[in-house]
LOTORTOR-596087 format. One line per 5 residues: number of its first residue (from 1); for each residue x, y, z of C-alpha. Coordinates in Angstrom, 1 decimal. Example, Ala and Ser with C-alpha at 12.3 -4.5 7.8 and 13.67 -1.06 7.14 Angstrom:
<recs>
1> 12.3/-4.5/7.8  13.7/-1.1/7.1;
</recs>
This chain:
<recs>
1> 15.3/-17.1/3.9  14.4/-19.8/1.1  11.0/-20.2/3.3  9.9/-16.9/2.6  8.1/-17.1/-0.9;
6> 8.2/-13.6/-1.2  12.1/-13.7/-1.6  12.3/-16.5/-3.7  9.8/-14.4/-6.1  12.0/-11.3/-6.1;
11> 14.7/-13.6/-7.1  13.1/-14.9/-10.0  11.8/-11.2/-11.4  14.7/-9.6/-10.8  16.6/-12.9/-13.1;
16> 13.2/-12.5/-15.5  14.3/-8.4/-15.7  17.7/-8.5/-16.4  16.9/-10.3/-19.6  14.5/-7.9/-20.9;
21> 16.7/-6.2/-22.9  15.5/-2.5/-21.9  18.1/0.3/-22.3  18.9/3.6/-21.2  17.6/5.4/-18.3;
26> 15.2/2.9/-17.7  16.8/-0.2/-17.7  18.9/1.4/-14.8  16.0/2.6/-12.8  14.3/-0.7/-13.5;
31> 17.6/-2.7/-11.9  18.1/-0.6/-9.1  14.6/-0.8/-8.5  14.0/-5.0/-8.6  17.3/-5.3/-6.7;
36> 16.2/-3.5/-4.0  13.2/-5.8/-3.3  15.0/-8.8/-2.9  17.8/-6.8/-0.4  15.1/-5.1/1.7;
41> 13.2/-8.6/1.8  16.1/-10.1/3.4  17.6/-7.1/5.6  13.6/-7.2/7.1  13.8/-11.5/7.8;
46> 17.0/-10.9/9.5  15.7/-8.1/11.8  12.5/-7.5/14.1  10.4/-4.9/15.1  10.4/-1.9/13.5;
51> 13.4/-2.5/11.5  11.7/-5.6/9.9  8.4/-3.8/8.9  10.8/-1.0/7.9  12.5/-2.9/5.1;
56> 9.5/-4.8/4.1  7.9/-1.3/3.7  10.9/-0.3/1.0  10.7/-3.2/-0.6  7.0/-2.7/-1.0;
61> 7.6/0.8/-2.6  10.3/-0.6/-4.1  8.0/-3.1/-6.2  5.5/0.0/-7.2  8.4/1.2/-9.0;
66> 9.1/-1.7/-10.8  5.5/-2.2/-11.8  5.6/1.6/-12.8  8.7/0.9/-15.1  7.2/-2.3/-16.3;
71> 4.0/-1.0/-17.4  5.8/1.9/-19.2  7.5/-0.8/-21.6  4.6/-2.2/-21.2  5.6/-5.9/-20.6;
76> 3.4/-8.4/-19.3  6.1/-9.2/-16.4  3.7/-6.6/-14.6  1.9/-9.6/-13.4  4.4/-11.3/-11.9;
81> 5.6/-7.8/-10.0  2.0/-7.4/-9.1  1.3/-10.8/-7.4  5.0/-9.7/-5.5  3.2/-6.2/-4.1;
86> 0.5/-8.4/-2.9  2.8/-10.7/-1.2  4.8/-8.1/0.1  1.9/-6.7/0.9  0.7/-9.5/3.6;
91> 4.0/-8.8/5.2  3.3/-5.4/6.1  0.3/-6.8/7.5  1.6/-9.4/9.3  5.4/-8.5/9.7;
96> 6.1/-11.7/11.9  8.8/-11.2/14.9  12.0/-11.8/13.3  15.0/-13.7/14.4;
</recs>
């Protein structure tokens, strides 16, 4: 799992989000939302086939919502979520076979 940069970058946003001191509806949205990257991103290594590209694919829409939620409080972290999408991104292209 540490090999997969991807993760490794969910980890990080989701640490760099929790400190943004957002409130309310959507803070919540915001931490359900950049949580569920980093779980789908590791459910999908630890499976092939179409459960893997399954997962990546939530995590993928997963990350549009945090860039959604990041660009109404408009915070620069949207970078950071964006180069994720892209990475996440080359997953769904390229899912890999799993365990």
């Amino acid at each position: 799992m540490h090999n997969l940069k991807a993760y490794q970058l969910a980890i990080e946003l989701n640490q760099n989000c929790s400190q943004l001191g957002l409130t309310g509806e959507l803070r919540q949205q915001l931490e359900r939302a950049v949580l569920s990257i980093a779980l789908n991103l590791a459910e999908g290594t630890g499976r092939g086939g179409k459960d893997r590209l399954y997962h990546f694919r939530i995590a993928y829409g997963s990350c549009c919502e945090v860039k959604a939620c990041l660009t109404i409080a408009n915070h620069p972290l949207f970078q950071k979520a964006d180069r994720l999408g892209g990475m996440i991104y080359q997953l769904l292209q390229r899912p890999g076979r799993g365990p």
